[in-house]
N, C-alpha and C positions, 0 to 999 in steps of 0.2 A: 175916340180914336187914338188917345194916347197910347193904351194902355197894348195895340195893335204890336207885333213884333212880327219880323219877316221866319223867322223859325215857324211860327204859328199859319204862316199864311203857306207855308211849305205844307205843315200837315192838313191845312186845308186843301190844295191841290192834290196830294197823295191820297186820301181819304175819294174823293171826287173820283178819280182817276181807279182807285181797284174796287170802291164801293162796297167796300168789307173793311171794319177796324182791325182784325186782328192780320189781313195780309198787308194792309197800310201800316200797321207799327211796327209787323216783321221786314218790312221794306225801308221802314225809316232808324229801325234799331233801339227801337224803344219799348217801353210797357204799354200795354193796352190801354190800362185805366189811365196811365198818364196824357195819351193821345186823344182818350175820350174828354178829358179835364181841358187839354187845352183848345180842345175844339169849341167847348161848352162854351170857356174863358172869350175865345174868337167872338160866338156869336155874342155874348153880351157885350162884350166892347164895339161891335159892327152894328147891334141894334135889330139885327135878321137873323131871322133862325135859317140855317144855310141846307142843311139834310133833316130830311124826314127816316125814322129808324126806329124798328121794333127790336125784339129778339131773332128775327129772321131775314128781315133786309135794311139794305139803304138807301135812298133814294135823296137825289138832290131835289132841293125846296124851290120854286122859282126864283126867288131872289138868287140862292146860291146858283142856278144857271148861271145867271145875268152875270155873276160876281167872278166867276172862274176867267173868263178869259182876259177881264182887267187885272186881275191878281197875276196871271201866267204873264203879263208884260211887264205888270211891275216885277216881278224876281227876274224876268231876263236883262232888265236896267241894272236890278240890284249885282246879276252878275255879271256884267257889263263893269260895272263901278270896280270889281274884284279885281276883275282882267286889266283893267289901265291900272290899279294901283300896283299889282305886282310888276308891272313893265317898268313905274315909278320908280319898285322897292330894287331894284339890280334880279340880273339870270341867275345869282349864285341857290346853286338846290340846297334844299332843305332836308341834308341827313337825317333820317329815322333809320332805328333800330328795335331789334325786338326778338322775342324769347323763341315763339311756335306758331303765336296765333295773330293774325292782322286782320283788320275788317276788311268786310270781305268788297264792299265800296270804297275802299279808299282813292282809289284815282280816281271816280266819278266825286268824291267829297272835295278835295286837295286841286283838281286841274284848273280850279275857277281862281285858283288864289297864289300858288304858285310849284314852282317844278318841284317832285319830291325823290331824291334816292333812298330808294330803300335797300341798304347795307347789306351786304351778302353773308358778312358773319355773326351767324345767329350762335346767341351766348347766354350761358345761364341769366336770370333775372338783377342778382346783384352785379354780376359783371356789367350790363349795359348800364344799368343806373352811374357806376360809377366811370362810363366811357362818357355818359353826357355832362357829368361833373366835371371831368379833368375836359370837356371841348374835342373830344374826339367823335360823339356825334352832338345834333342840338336837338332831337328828343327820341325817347325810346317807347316801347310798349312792350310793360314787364310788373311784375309783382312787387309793391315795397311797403314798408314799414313806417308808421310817422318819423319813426327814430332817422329811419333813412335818410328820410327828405331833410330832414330838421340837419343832420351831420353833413351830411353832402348840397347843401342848400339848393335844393331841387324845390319845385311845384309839381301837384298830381292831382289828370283829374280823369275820371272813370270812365274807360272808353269801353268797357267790355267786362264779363264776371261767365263762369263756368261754376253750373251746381254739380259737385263734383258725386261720383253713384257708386256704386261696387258689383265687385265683379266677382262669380261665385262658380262652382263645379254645381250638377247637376239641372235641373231643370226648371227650379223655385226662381220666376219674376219679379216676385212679391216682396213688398217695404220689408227691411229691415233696419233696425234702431242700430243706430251709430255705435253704442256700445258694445253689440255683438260683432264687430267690423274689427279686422285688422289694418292699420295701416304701417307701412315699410321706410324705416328710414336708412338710408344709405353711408356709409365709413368715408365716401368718396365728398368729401366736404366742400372740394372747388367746384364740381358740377352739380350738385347738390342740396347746397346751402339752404337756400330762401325755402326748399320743400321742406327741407328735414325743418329749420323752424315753426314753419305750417305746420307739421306734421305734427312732432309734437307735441304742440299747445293743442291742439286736436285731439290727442291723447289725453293729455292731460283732463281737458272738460268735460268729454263724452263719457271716458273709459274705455276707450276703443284700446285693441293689445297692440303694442308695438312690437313689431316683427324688424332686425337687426338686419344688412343684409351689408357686402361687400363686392359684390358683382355688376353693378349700376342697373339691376333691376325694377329701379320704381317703375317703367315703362319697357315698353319690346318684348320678344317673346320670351325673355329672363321674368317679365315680369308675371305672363302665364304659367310659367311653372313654379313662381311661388304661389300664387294663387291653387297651383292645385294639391300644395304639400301643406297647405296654413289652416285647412279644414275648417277656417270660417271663409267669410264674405272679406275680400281685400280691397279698400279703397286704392281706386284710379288717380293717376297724376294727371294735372291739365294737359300734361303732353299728350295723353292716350284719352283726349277726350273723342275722336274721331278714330279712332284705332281699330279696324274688323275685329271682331272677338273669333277665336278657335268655335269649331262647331259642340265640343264638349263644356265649355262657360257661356254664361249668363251674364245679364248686366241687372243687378237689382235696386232699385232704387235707396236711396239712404233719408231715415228721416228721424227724427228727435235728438238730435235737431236735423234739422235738409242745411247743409254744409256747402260754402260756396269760395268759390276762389274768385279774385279781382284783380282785373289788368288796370293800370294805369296809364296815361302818356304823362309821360315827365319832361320835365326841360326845368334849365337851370331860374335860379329866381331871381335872376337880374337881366336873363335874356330881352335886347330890345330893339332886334332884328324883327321889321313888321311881317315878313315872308314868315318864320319860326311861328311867331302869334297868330297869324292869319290862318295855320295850317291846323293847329292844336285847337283855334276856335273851332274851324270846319270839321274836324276831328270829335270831338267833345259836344259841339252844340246840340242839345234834345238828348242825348243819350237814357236818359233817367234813370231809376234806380236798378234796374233790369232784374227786381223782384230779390236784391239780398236785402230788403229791409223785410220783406214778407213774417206773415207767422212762421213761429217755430226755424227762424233762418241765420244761421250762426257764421259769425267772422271771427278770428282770432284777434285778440286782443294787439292793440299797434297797430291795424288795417286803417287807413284814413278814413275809410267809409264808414266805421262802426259807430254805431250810435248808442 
């Protein structure tokens, strides 16, 4: 039982509860295989195999019957314990900041542990990094560089990644290699920044063409019309990861390599505000690798995640 962790007994109640792995680790924000792993890890440290599962259902094993609803009282203690510590830790909320994209749980993650403001001024990637530096917020969710963290002594840890796809005229779906891709870097270097480095090195590796631009295009409907003047396939910024496409483009997939972007939550590395900790844990805990370790799956060089 040592070996038991409350993250794990979480995706045991999730699993239990949709009785499908892959809408239990779309629900819990994780990888499949990861959820399958630690389920596995569960039962052998519990000693009962808790679901019965083929390639077509799932079913809970009797033991796992029996097990769910002592599990579902221990995490309500467990967040029980959360609620009186943050009443301990003082009311002051816990600034967060961030680029475009937040989980999409977060106050269901965050309410057990303490209050969170989330910042109303949304700011390029290296701008929040360096607003949690200088203590103008105490964490963000944004894109950074080892280099970053190491200059600004920050900590980061993977709350979220975007495979990024391209976006084409005509009617062609179908995979296209990175190197036949254009992607757009921008003159505009304060709103900019962090992509055109991405972007770049992205250049750089694939041989994808870079396409120069000065109208803040990488995204919006500037960014549709270079896509229809670049007569290749134009990679997407994480901002226009959710974007309707015009009914004359496409979204084609990108692969050799399949190219991914990563969000961070950062906070400073000496932060020792238990509320800050307590929120970035809730934030971060189980996330997994969200498949940028995958075959054929490329990070740009300086990503803390890269391996």
């Amino acid at each position: 039982m040592t070996g038991v962790e409350l993250r794990q007994l979480r995706y045991f109640v999730a699993v239990a509860e949709e009785l499908n792995f892959g809408r239990a680790a779309k629900r819990l924000l994780i990888a499949g295989p990861s959820l399958s792993q630690q389920i596995k890890a569960l039962e052998r440290d519990l000693g009962v195999r808790l679901f019965d599962r083929d390639r077509r259902s799932v079913a809970l094993t009797p033991a796992g019957s029996a097990l769910l609803p002592h599990t579902r009282a221990l995490l309500e203690q467990a967040d029980d314990l959360r609620r009186r510590a943050r009443g301990l830790a003082g009311s002051e909320p816990v600034r967060l900041g961030y680029v475009n994209w937040l989980p999409a749980d977060l106050i269901a993650r965050t309410s057990a542990v303490a209050q969170v403001h989330v910042d109303a001024w949304v700011a390029p990637s290296h701008a929040q990094a360096a607003r949690v530096a200088d203590g103008g917020l105490d964490l963000a969710v944004c894109w950074v560089r080892t280099e970053d963290l190491e200059r600004r002594a920050l900590c980061a840890r993977l709350i979220g990644a975007d495979r990024l796809y391209a976006v084409a005229t005509g009617t062609d779906t179908s995979e296209v290699t990175a190197r036949e891709t254009a992607v757009l870097l921008d003159d505009d270097v304060t709103s900019w920044s962090s992509w055109n480095v991405y972007a770049e090195q992205l250049a750089r590796d694939t041989g994808a063409r870079v396409l120069r631009i000065s109208d803040g295009g990488v995204t919006g409907p500037a960014f549709f019309d270079h896509v229809r003047r670049s007569g290749r396939p134009v990679i997407n910024s994480p901002k226009g990861q959710t974007t309707p496409l015009p009914p004359d483009l496409v979204r084609r997939p990108v692969v050799a390599p399949r190219i991914h972007w990563t969000w961070s939550l950062v906070r400073r590395r000496g932060e020792v505000r238990t509320a800050v900790l307590a929120v970035a844990e809730a934030l971060c805990d189980g996330v997994g690798d969200l498949g940028i370790h995958g075959p054929d799956a490329w990070l740009p060089e300086g990503d803390p995640y890269k391996r």
